[in-house]
N, C-alpha and C positions, 0 to 999 in steps of 0.2 A: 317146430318148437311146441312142446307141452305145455301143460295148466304152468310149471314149475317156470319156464322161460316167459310165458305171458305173463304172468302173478310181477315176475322184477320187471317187465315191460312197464307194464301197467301204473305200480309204481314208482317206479322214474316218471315216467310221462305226469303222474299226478304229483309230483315235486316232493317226492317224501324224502325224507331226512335221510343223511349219508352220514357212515362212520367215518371219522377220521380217524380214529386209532385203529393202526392196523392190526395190531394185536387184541382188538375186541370178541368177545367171543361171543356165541346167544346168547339170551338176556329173554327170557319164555316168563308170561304171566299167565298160565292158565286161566281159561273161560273168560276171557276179556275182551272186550271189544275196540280195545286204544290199538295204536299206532306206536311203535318200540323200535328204536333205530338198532340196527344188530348187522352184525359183519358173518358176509356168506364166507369159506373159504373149503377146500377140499383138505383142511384139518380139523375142522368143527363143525359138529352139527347136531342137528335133533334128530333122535333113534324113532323114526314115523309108526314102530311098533309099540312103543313105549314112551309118547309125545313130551313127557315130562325129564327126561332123560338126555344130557347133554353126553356125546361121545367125542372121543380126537384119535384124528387120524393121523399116519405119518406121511408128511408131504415131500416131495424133493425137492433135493436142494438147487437152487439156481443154475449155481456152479456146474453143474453137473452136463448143465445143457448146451449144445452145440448150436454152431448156424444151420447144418441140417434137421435141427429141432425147431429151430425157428422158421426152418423152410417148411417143417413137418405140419407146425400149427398154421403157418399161412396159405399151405395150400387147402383153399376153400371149398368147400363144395355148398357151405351153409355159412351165414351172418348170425353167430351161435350169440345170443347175447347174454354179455357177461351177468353173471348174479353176485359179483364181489362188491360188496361195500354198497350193495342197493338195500334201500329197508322196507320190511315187509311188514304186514301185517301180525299178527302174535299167532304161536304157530298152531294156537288148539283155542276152539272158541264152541258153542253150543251150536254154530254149524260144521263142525267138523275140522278136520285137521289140516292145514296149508299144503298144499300137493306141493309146494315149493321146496319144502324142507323137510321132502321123506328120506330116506338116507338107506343104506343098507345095512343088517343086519350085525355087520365085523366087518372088519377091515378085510377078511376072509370068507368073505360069504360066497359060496361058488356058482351063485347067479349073477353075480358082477359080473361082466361079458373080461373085464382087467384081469381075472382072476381064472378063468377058463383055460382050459389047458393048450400049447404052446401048436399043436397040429390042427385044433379048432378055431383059432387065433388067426393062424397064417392060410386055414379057407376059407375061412369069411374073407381075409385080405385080398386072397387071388381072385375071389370069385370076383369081386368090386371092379378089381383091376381090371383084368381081362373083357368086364362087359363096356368098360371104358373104351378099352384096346377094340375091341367089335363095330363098338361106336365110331370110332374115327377111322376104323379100318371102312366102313361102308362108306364113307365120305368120297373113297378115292378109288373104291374097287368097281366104282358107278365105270370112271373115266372108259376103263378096258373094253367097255360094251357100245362106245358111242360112234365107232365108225359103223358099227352093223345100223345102229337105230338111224346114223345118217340115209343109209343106204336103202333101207326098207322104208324109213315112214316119209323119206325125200326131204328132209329139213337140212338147213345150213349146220356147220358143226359148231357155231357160236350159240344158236340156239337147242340142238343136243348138250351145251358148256351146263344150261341155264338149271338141267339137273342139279350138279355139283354147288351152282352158284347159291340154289332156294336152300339143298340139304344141310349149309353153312348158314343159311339165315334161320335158318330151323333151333341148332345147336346155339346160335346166338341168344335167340327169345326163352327159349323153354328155359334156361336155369332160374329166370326169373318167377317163375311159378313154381318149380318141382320145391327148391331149399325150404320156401314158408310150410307149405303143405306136408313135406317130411319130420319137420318137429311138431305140428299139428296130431299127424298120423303115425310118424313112427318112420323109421328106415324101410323096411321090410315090405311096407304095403306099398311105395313107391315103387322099388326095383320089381315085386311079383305086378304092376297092372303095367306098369310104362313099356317092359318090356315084351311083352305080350302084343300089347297096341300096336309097338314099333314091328314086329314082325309081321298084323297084320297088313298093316301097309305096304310091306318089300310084297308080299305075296301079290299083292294089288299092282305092285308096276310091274311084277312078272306077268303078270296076265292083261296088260295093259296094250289096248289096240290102236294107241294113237299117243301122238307127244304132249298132249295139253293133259292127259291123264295121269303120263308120268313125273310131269314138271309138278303138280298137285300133289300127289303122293310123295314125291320125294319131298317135298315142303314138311309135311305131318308125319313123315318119316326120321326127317330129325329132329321135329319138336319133342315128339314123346319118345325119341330115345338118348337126347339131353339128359334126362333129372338124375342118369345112374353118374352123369360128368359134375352136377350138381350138389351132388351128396356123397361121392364115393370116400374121400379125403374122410368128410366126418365118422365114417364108416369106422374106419383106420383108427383117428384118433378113439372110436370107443373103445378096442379093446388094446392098446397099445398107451402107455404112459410115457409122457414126454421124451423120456431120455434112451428109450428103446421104440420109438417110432419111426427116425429121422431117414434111415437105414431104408428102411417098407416106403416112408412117404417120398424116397428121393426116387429109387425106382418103378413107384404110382406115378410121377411126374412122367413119365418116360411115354406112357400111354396117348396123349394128346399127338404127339411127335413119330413112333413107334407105328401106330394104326395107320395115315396116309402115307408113310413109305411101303408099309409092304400091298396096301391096296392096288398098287400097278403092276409091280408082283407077280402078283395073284391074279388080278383082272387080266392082264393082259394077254396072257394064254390059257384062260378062259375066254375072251373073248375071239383068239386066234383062231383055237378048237372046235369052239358051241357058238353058241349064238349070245348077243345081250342080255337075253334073259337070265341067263345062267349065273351073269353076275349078280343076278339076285338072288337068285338059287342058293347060292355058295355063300350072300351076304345072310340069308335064312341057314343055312346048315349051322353056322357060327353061332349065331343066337341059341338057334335049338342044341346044340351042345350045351351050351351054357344055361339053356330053362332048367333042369335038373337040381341043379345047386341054387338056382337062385329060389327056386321051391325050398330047397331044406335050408334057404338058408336063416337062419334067427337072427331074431331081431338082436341089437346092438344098442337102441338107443336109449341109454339109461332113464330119465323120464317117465318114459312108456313104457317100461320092465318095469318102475317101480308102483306107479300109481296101478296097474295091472295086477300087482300083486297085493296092493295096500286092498283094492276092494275083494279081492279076493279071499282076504282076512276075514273080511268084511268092516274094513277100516271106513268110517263116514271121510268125506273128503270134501274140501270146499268149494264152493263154484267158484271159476276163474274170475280174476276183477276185470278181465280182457277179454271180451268175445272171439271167437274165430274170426267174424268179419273186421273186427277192427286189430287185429294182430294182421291179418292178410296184407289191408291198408298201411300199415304200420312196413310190414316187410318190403311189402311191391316198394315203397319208396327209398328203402334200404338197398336194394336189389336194382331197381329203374330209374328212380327218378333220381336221387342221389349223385348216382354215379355219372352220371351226364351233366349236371353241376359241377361235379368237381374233373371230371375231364376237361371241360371247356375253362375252367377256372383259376384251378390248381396248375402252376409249368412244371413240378416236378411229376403229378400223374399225367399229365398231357405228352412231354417230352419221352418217357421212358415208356406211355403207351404207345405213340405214334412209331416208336421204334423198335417195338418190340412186333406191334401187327407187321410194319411193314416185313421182318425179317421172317415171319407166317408167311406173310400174303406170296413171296418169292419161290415158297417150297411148294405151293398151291402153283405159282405160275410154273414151275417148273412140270407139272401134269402135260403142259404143253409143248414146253420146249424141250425135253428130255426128245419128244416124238420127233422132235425136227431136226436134232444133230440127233441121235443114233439109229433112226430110218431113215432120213433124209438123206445125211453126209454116210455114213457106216454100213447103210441096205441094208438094217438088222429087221428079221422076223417082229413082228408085230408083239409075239409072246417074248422075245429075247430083250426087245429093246426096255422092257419093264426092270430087269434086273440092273442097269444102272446107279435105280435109287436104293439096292442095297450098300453104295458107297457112301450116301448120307447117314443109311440108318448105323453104319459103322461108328460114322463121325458123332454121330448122336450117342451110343454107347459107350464112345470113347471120355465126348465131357463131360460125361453122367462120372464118369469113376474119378476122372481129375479133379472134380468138384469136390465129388467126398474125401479123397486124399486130402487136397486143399485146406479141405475144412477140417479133420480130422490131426494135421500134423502141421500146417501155419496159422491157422485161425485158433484153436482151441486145440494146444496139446495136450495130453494126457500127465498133470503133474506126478508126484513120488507119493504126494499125501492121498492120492483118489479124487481130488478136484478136477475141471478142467477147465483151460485158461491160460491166457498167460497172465502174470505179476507185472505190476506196476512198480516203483521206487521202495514203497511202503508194503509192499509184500502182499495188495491187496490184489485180488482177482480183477483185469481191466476188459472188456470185450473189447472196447475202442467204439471207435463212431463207427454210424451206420453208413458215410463216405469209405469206412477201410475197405468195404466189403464189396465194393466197386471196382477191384482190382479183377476176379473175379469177371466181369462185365468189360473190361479193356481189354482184356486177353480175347474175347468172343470178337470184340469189334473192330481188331486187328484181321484177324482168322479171316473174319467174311469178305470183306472185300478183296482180298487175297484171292481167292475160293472162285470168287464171279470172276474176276479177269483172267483168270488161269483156267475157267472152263469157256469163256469167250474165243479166247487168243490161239488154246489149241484144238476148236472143233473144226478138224478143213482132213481134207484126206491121208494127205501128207502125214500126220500126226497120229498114233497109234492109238486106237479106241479105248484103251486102259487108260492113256492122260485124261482125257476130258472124265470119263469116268472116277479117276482117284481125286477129281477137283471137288465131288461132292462130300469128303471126308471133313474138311476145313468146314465146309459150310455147316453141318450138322454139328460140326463141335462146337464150331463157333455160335448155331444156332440154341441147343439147348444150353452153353453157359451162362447167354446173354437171359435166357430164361431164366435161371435158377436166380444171376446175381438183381434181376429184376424183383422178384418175387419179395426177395430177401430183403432188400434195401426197404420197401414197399411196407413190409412188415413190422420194421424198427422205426420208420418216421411218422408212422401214423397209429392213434389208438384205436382197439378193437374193428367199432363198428366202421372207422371211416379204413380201415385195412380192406375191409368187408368189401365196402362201396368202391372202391380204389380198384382194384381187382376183378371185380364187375364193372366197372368202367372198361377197365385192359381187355376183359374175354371178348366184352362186347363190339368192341371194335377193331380186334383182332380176328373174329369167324367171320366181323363185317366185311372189312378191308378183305380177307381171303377169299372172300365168296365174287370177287369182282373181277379180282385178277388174271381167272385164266380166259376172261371175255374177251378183253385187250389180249391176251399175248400172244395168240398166233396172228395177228396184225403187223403186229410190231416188226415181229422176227421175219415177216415176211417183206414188211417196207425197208427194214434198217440192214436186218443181216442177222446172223448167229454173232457176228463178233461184236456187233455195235448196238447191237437190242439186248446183250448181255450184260456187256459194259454200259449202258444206263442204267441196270440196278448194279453196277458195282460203281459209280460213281454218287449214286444216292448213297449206299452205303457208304461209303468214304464222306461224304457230306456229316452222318451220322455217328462216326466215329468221337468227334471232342465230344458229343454228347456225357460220357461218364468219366470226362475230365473236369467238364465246365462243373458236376454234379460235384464233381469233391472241390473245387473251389469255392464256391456259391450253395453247396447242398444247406448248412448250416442255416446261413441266414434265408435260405428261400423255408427252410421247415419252420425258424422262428417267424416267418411272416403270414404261413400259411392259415386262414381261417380252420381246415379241418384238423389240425397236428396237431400236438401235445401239449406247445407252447399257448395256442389258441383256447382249448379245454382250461389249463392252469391260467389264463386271463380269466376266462366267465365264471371260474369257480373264484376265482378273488375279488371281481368285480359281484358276485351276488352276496358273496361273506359278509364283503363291506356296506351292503345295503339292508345286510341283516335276512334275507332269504333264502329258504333252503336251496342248496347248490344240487343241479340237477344238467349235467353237464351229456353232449351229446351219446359219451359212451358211459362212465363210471367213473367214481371218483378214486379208485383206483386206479388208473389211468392218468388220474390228476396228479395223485400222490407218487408216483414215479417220475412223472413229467417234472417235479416240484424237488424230487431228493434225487434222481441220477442224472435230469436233464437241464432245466434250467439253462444259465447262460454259462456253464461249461462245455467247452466245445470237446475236451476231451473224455467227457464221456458216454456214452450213448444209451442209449432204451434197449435193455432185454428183454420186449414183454412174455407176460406170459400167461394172458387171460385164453379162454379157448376161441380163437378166429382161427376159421378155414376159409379158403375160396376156390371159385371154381376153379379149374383149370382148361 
């Protein structure tokens, strides 16, 4: 975050006054030194080249926007904090002009990254994606190398696991440090040092003469090449507008999911072929493909495009009211501390995260047990038995497109006017509650357990190597829907910053929980059986299943009860009104004022937000 997201930090935190008309627009006293409540909004603002100078922009219209818009803004890689309805400072004073409220030039100015052309647009996008896709491709393309590092360095292959298990604790920590330091610094300088770092490291376990060297490296191997998982999403949203995002953010989602299917792949005849090392070789060739563009690639993040350009005017500009250190402080808690609050706290983030890691942590145990029914039972080649998990990654493509159909043609049809939506009685546009979108998430949690007992029941000889195989199609569909309608739901019950923190809660116990589970699972499958070490994660799943039934029964009242929800923000803002003090509510009083006119205690109608929150994935 920039001067411009520190500046409305800093002011929330100092209690300054909120607009309640939403329709307010700046309200500028030149050379002053007072305090002016004024409403930010991406249709109003001060022309930073001409500070006296109010402009309006065209904004979109709500309507317009989909559940995969809403998926688009909530996949996070950053806790972007809102500047709507926060009040600032006056935008021009004798120290210079508020970095907060530089703006650009027209609504057409074609240093806008929005405004760039349609093939610049979608390489920034890939380049983002794909380093993501690298990222969680090294995660799994370790696995392929560790019967050789058994063999050479003589260690058990629980503690050869303990690679995979550190490179997920890696991916766990780092987003909490990469998101603050990219709005500080900028996108660009993140992706060019992190990835860099990250490759010298893989170079380092290649050449690494012992297994405490490579348990180390692979540790600081995923930390620094985290922040591209971190920040990619917001990437996305810079040069992408809401209603033309959803489309790019739903297939960015893919890459978390995507990357550990095809690392066994890939590793496993590399490790058949060459030797262990190779898989790092080949986890370095991927990177160095990708240094090229991630050198050209430009910066995106408006902020740091504009203040960039303001001095380059030679526009004076204001010192931030927020230091780096205490914006850092400020985020870490956003990002760490927070989030562990409201997992332990919150049943609605608690429940839908426990269930969403554990449906992670099973595609990670399956690193393990793939090896033990299709070498085991099948005597498949070491390189052959990897292709398997191309019947997940199927399954995963498969509810990648159901979902957008989904959304596209039940959830928000496209009306005759150009709105999208469906109508209510009165003719008015209704999203519905954030329970409808649970539907979604039942479909997923049918599928899975289905998927485990049917790769259980027919891994034995007798049974043709293509069934237990086509049983990873259900699980992969069933596993990225349960993702998507997570995200989703996640995004509509909670405002901005606790979306933020909610989701950071989810990742963080989600790489946690994964990183443990292929320790236990060649135990298991060894004490219990392939058919009965299966079937107890298909009966946990089956446990799990009312989960997003109980949610639409009880979601309602668990989101009015919840201290972080919307409900909660519209209590402290009526409880401080009534005390006569400026209301200065966790996220914005935007968030209030919605909470207040669509949510309330009607249950039939739900929250579109629409402030900028991404998170990681």
């Amino acid at each position: 975050m920039g001067t411009e997201h520190r500046d409305a930090v800093a002011n929330t935190l100092h209690g300054s006054d909120l607009s309640t008309n939403p329709d307010e627009t700046l309200n500028t006293k030149p050379h002053t030194g007072t305090t002016t409540p004024v409403h930010l909004d991406d249709r109003t603002s001060v022309n930073a080249f001409n500070p006296h100078e109010t402009q309006t922009y065209p904004d979109s219209s709500p309507l317009e926007r989909t559940m995969s818009e809403d998926l688009a803004r909530a996949i996070l890689c950053e806790a972007r904090v809102s500047r709507n309805s926060i009040s600032v400072r006056d935008t021009t004073s004798d120290e210079g002009v508020d970095a907060q409220t530089l703006k650009w030039d027209s609504p057409d100015d074609p240093q806008d990254p929005m405004n760039w052309p349609s093939w610049k647009k979608w390489l920034s996008t890939m380049t983002v994606a794909f380093i993501c896709l690298c990222v969680t491709f090294g995660s799994s393309l370790y696995v392929g190398g560790i019967y050789d590092i058994e063999a050479k360095m003589k260690v058990s292959q629980e503690l050869g696991l303990t690679g995979l298990t550190l490179y997920l604790v890696g991916l766990a920590f780092g987003p909490a440090i990469a998101a603050p330091l990219s709005e500080i610094f900028g996108r660009k300088i993140v992706y060019s040092v992190s990835l860099p770092v990250s490759m010298l490291f893989i170079v380092g376990i290649a050449l690494s003469k012992n297994i405490e060297s490579i348990l180390i490296l692979r540790f600081f191997t995923g930390f620094f090449a985290s922040p591209a998982m971190a920040i990619a999403a917001g990437s996305i949203s810079d040069v992408f507008p809401p209603e033309k995002m959803g489309t790019a953010m739903c297939f960015f989602c893919l890459a978390p999911f995507c990357g550990p299917v095809l690392g066994p792949v890939v590793g496993n005849f590399v490790g058949e072929h060459k030797s262990w090392n190779w898989t790092m070789w080949v986890n370095l060739m991927a990177f160095g493909i990708l240094l090229p563009f991630v050198i050209i690639l430009p910066e995106t993040y408006r902020p740091i495009l504009l203040k960039k350009r303001a001095l380059k005017r030679g526009i004076t500009l204001k010192k931030p009211e927020m230091s780096n250190a205490q914006f850092l402080k400020f985020m870490f808690k956003i990002t760490m501390v927070r989030p562990l609050l409201m997992l332990f706290t919150d049943p609605i983030i608690l429940s839908l995260s426990v269930y969403l890691s554990f449906v992670f942590a099973v595609l990670f145990g399956f690193f393990e047990a793939f090896p033990i029914i299709f070498r085991g039972v099948y005597r498949m080649e070491l390189g052959v038995s990897g292709l398997p998990f191309l019947g997940v990654g199927i399954g995963i493509l498969f509810g990648a497109v159901v979902f957008l159909c989904y959304d596209r043609y039940v959830f928000f049809p496209h009306n005759a006017d150009g709105t999208v939506g469906r109508r209510d009685a009165n003719g008015n546009i209704d999203f519905g509650t954030p329970e409808d979108k649970l539907i979604i998430c039942k479909i997923g949690a049918i599928s899975l357990p289905i998927s485990l007992f049917w790769l259980a029941w027919t891994s034995r000889k007798s049974v043709h190597w293509m069934v237990p195989l086509a049983a990873g199609v259900p699980f992969g569909f069933g596993l990225i829907m349960i993702f998507f309608s997570v995200i989703v739901y996640l995004s509509m019950c909670f405002p901005p910053l606790s979306v933020a923190s909610a989701m950071a809660a989810n990742n963080f116990l989600r790489y946690l929980l994964a990183s443990v589970f292929p320790l236990f699972t060649i135990q298991m499958y060894t004490n219990l059986g392939i058919g009965w070490a299966t079937s107890t994660f298909g009966f946990i799943s089956l446990a799990m299943v009312p989960v997003p039934w109980v949610l639409t029964k009880y979601g309602l009242s668990l989101r009015n009860s919840s201290k972080f929800g919307y409900a909660a923000a519209a209590r402290e803002a009526a409880l401080k009104a009534e005390a006569g003090k400026d209301i200065s509510p966790t996220d914005s009083s935007e968030t209030v004022r919605e909470e207040q006119s669509q949510h309330g205690n009607d249950e039939h109608k739900s929250l579109h937000p629409s402030q900028d929150v991404y998170y990681q994935v």
